[in-house]
C-alpha angles and dihedrals in degrees: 000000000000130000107220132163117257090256093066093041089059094046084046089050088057094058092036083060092042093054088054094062100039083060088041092051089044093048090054103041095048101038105099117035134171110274108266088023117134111247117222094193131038087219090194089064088046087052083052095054091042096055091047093049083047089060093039087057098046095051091044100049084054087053093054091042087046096054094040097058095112102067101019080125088061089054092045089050096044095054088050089053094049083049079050099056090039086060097051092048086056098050120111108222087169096152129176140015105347106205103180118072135073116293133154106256092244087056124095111235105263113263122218124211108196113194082205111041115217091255095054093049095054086056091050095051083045089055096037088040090045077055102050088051089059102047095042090049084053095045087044086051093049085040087057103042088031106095134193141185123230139131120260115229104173 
């Protein structure tokens, strides 16, 4: 067993995860060959690895949940504020006359009426987005003192 900071353990979950679907990817693509052909992969043996791999990950996703219990409510904050400046991004504030389109001649230009005007949308994103950085730089900073024990398979 190794003791790591939560930092590395989530950088080491990435290629844990990686390494599943390489196996994954390898299992499905050399299954089935032609009788007499050589085989490049025992895929039993893949299945083997990726089951093992299954389990690593599984443990080690519990450890991280387990040491991140404390501020669990921060994580779960700071993914609604990123859906809320997605949102934001995403929003039309297309107000007023809106000359350009396709309209009959004896037609008005079609007006728009945006409860959130563009500029007000972009302050809202800068506020959400000042917030996001906070609580990111305090997360990055618990993610670095916070430690954990595992053991390292690949």
């Amino acid at each position: 067993m190794t003791k790591i900071t939560l930092a590395r353990a989530l950088k080491y979950k990435k290629r844990v995860q990686q390494r599943i679907g390489e196996a994954a990817r390898l299992i499905q693509a050399h299954n089935s060959a032609l009788v007499g052909a050589t085989r490049e992969y025992d895929v039993k043996e893949l299945r083997a690895e990726y089951l093992r791999l299954v389990e690593h990950l599984i443990d080690l996703k519990f450890k991280i949940y387990q040491a991140n219990d404390e501020i669990y409510a921060d994580i779960l904050r700071l993914a609604e504020l990123k859906s809320q400046i997605d949102l934001l991004r995403k929003m039309e504030t297309t107000h007023g006359i809106q000359t350009g389109g396709y309209y009959a001649r004896d037609e008005k230009p079609p007006e728009y009426e945006a409860c959130i005007r563009e500029s007000e949308n972009v302050k809202l994103i800068r506020v959400l987005e000042k917030q996001v950085d906070d609580m990111q730089e305090a997360l990055d900073a618990f993610n670095n003192r916070t430690r954990i024990e595992i053991e390292l398979l690949v």
